[in-house]
C-alpha angles and dihedrals in degrees: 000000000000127000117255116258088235099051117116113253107226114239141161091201102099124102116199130227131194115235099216104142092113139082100199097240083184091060103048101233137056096281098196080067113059134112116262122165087352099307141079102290089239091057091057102049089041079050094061105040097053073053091066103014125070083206125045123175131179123225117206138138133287111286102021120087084104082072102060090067088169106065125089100177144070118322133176130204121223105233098200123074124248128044100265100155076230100075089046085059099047088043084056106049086040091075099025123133108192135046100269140027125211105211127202140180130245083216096063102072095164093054091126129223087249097060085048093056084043089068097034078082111042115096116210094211088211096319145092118261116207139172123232110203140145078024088289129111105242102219097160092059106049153103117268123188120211084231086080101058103098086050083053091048101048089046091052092043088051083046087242112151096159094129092191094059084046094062093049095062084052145091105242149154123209131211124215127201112272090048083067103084098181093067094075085067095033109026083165093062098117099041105145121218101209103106126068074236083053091061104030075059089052098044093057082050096055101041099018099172082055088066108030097271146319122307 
């Protein structure tokens, strides 16, 4: 029987990168700071994903690594102002070393270790390959191959950061829901920090008898 066109092709080849350029405005404190599971959120996603990934690499602007004290490993600094997802992309595949990087946002603190080795073994065969879920497409969670770097460069340099329009022009695969076997563990795996309700959310999840109990 042949394979579908849409199965995932298992691979070891992806690095991951952290996704930690942005403060969160909308949330009302530096996001990438905040205590989760009693550390700075950054220090725990960096944490699990040095538990899955050979290579780890953190992703932050211009000026800040000083900030992330406690992170021994590779970083990389966004050269370009503002907080677009996109320079954090092109940051990443700028310094990448293998063929694909899994990337992954400082905001989505119950993405579990089983969804990271999920991904571990996806290969991307010259395309992105995204999740849809929560009918959202979950950019900031995704498979990035080094192939789409010049189309990166040429949006950024249009000042173009619609990442929906950007996908378009690329070669991608996207993932439902039910091709994402680590949600029926984890249904919260996407959940995004970005809103005060956002917090209040993760805060119940972190100390649930705080808050009467666990969502």
């Amino acid at each position: 029987m042949e394979p579908s066109p849409t199965a995932p092709i298992p691979t070891q080849a992806a690095e991951a990168f952290l996704l930690a350029g942005g403060a969160g405005r909308r949330l009302g404190e530096d996001k990438r700071f905040l205590l989760f599971q009693g550390k700075p959120l950054y220090a725990f996603q960096l944490e699990k994903l040095r538990a899955v990934f050979g290579r780890v690499t953190l992703l932050c602007k211009s000026g800040e690594r000083g900030r992330f004290d406690l992170w021994d490993g590779a970083a990389a600094e966004e050269e370009a102002p503002g907080s677009a997802l996109l320079h954090g992309l092109i940051s990443g595949l700028e310094h990448l070393s293998a063929p694909a990087g899994f990337f992954l946002g400082v905001d989505l603190p119950l993405f579990p270790i089983q969804g990271l080795e999920f991904f571990r073994g996806l290969s991307p065969a010259e395309r992105v390959v995204v999740p849809r879920a929560g009918g959202r497409v979950q950019f900031a969670c995704a498979l990035y191959p080094r192939s789409i770097l010049p189309l990166l460069h040429q949006y950024r340099d249009r000042g173009e950061y619609r990442l929906m329009t950007l996908l378009a022009a690329l070669p991608h695969q996207s993932l439902e829901e039910d091709q994402l076997p680590f949600l029926r563990s984890e249904p919260r795996a996407f959940f995004n920090l970005n809103t005060p309700a956002d917090l209040e959310a993760l805060r119940r999840i972190d100390h649930p008898t705080a808050g009467g109990g666990a969502e």
